[in-house]
VOGU-3710 file (C-alpha; in Angstrom, 3 decimals, decimal comma):
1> xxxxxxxxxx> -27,588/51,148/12,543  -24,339/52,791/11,777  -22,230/50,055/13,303  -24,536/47,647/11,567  -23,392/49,098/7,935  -19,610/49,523/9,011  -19,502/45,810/10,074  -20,249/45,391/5,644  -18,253/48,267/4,137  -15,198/47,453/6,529
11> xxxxxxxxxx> -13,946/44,229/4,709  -10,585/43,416/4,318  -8,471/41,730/0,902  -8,485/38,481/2,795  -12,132/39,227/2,902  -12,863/39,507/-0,490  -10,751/36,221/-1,618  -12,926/34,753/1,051  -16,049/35,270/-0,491  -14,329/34,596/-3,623
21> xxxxxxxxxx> -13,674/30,955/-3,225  -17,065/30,697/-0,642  -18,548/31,478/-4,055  -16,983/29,186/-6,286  -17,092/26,565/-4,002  -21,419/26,989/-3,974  -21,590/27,522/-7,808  -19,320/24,247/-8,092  -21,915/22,032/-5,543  -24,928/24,293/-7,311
31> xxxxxxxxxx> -23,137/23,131/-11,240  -23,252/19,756/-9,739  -26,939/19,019/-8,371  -28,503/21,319/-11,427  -30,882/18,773/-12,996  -31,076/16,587/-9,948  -33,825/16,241/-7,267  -31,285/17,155/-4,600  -30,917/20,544/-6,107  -33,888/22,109/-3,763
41> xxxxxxxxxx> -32,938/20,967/-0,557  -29,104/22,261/-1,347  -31,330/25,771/-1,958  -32,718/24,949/1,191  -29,652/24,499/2,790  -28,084/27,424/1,369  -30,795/29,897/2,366  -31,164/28,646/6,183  -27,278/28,880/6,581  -27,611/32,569/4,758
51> xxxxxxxxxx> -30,395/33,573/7,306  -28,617/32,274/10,426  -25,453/34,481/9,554  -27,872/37,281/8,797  -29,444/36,693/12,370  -26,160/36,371/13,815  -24,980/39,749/13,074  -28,444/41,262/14,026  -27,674/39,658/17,322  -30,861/37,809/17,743
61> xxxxxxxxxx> -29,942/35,442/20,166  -32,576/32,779/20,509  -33,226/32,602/16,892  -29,391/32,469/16,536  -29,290/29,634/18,862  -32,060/27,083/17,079  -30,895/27,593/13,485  -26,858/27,682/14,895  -28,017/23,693/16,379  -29,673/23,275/13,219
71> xxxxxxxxxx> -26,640/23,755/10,813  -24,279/21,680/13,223  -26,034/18,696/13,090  -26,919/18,800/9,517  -23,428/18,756/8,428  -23,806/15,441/9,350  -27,076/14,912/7,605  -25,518/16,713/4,069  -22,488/13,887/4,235  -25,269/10,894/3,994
81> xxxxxxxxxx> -27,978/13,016/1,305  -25,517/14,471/-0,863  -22,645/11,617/-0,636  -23,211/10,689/-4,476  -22,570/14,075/-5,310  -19,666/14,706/-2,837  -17,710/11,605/-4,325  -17,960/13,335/-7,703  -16,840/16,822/-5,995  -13,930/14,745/-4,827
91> xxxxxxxxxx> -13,481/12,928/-8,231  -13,252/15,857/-9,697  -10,214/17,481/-7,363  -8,209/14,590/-7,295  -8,145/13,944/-10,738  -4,457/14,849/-12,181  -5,482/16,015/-15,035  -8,215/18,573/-13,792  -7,335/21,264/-16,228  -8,630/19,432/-18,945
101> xxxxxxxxxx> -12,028/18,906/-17,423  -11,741/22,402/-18,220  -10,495/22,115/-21,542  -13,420/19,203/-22,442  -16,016/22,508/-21,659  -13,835/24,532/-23,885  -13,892/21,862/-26,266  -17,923/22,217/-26,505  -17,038/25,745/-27,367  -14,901/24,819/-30,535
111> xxxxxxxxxx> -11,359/24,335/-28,638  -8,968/22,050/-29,658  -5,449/21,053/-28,179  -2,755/18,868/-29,875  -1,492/15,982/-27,737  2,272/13,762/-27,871  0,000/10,747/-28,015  -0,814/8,918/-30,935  -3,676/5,985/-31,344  -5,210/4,676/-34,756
121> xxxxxxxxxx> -9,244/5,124/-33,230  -10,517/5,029/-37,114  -11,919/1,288/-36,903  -13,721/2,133/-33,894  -15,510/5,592/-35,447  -16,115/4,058/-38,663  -17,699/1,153/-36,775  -19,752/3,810/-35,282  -20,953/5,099/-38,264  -21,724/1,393/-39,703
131> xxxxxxxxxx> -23,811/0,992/-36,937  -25,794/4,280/-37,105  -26,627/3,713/-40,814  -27,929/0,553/-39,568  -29,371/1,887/-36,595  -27,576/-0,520/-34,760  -27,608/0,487/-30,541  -24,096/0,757/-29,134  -22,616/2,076/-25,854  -18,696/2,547/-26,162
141> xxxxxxxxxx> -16,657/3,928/-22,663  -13,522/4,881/-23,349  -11,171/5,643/-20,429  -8,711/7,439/-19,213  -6,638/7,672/-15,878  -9,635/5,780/-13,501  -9,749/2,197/-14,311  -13,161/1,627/-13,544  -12,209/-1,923/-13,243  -15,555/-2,626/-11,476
151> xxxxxxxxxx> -17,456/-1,563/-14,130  -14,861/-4,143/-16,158  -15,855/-6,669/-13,674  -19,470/-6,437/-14,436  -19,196/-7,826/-18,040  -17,530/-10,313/-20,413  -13,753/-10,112/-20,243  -12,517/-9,648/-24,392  -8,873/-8,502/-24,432  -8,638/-7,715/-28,160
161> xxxxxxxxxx> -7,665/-5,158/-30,467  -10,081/-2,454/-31,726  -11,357/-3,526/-35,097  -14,194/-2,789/-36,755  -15,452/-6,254/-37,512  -15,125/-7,420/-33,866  -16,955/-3,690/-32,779  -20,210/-4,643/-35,008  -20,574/-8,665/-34,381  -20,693/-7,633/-30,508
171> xxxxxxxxxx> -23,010/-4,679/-31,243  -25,036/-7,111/-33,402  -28,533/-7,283/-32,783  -28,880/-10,771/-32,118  -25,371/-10,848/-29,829  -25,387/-12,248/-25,688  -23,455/-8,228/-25,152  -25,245/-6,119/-27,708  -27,215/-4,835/-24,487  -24,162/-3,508/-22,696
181> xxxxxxxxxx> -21,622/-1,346/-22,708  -18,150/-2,130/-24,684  -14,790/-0,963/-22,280  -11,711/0,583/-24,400  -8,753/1,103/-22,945  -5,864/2,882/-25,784  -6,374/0,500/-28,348  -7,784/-2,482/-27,130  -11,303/-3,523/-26,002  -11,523/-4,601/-22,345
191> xxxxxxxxxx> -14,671/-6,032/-21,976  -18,269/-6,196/-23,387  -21,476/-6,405/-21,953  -20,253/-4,188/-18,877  -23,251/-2,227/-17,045  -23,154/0,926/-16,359  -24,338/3,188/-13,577  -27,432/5,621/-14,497  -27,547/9,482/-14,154  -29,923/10,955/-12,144
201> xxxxxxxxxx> -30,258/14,695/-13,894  -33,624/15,289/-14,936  -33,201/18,069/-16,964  -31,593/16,119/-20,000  -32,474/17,651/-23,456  -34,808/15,384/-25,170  -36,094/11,969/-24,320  -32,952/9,903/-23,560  -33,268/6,295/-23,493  -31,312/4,036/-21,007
211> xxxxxxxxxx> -28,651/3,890/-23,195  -27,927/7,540/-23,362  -28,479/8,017/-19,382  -26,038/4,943/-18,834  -23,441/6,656/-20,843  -23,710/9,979/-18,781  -23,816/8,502/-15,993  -20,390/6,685/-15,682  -18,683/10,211/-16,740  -20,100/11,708/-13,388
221> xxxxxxxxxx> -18,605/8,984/-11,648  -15,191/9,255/-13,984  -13,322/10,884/-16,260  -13,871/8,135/-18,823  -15,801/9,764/-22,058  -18,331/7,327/-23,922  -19,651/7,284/-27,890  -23,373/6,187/-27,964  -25,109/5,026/-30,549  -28,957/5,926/-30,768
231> xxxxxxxxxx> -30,897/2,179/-32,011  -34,038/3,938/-32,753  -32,545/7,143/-34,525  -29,111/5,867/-35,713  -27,925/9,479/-34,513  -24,519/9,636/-32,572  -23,726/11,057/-29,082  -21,036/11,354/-26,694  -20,843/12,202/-23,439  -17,270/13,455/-21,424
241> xxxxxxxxxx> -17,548/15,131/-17,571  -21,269/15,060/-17,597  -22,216/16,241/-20,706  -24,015/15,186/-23,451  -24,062/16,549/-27,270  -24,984/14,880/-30,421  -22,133/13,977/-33,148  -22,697/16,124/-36,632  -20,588/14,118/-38,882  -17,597/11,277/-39,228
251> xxxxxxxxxx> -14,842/14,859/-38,422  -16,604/16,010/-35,470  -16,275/12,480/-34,096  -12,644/12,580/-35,535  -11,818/15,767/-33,787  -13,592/15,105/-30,926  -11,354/11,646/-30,332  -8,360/13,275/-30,912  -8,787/16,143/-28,759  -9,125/13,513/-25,602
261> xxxxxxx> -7,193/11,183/-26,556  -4,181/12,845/-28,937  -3,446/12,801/-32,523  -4,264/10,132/-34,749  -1,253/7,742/-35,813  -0,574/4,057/-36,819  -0,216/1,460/-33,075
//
């Protein structure tokens, strides 16, 4: 019993940083399935791994043995369950600008950076807010450093500059590409009419439609961020590294564009 609590207390620095990054490393795949239906079986997972170490140092052989054969062979099992949510892990790390995934949270918080950059994005929210008095539907990706140029391929190539005219009439009810998703790249719209994959969280607040699961769902998969337009409430969202939050007013869409994208100016 004695050797069994020095083999705890004796722990080393290299120990602790160990179980330091061990730890982030789980909360980071836990922040990741939370809200999907994947989320028990990583519990699962977690637990049976937790209980074969346990065994291990209790030096119960046999028992060692069956769950030690278990967790080798379903490393190979968590590559092909959880490979949606691995490609976003790895999304997420290779990403140059990670720090400002960081930032984006801090953003929710009521940060805000300055940036060298400087696009005119005001025909594009006022468009926004023409549509919600109407409660016209619209789904609006803007990107960043991933292309996503199979998500361009999907819809109706355009190649124009923003402008709120050209924003509405393809928005427009009775348009071929009010159904999909508009593509923004800077200051000029891409495409129309793209679609867009769908998240699978469950635990979204509210009732989201399509539209609003659409939009979440291609910021898991990049770091694009995406303005949505509610057609049944006229109320605004946007969406940025899997989150979701509902627009107040024309400056928190103002801010909220400049703090991705960089200060406002004349292009």
């Amino acid at each position: 019993m004695i050797l069994f609590i020095t083999a705890f207390i004796d722990l080393r620095i290299l120990d602790l940083i160990d179980i330091i990054l061990v730890a982030s490393l789980l909360y980071t795949l836990y922040y990741l399935l939370k809200g999907t239906a994947a989320i028990n079986i990583f519990l699962s997972i977690v637990a049976i791994f937790l209980i074969w170490k346990l065994v291990t140092v209790l030096q119960m052989e046999m028992l060692g043995e069956i769950l030690g054969a278990f967790v080798s062979v379903g490393f190979i099992a968590l590559i092909i369950i959880f490979q949606p949510e691995i490609r976003q892990f790895l999304l997420a790390l290779g990403t140059p600008n990670i720090i400002r995934k960081i930032k984006k949270r801090l953003y929710f918080l009521g940060f805000k950076r300055l940036d060298e950059n400087k696009f005119n994005y005001d025909p594009l929210i006022k468009a926004c807010f023409s549509m919600s008095e109407k409660q016209v539907g619209a789904l609006i990706v803007m990107t960043r450093q991933n292309d996503i140029f199979e998500i361009v391929q999907t819809g109706v190539k355009v190649d124009a500059a923003i402008s709120q005219p050209l924003i509405e009439n393809i928005f427009f009810k009775n348009s071929p590409l009010h159904d999909g998703a508009m593509i923004v790249t800077r200051t000029r719209i891409r495409a129309a009419g793209c679609i867009l994959p769908v998240t699978k969280k469950l635990d979204l607040p509210g009732r989201p439609g399509l539209r609003h699961r659409a939009g979440l769902g291609i910021t898991e998969q990049s770091d694009a961020v995406v303005i949505i337009v509610s057609e049944e409430t006229g109320e605004i969202s946007i969406a940025s590294g899997g989150f979701i939050r509902k627009i107040s007013d024309y400056q928190d869409l103002h801010r909220f564009i400049e703090q991705e994208f960089g200060t406002f100016g004349n292009t």
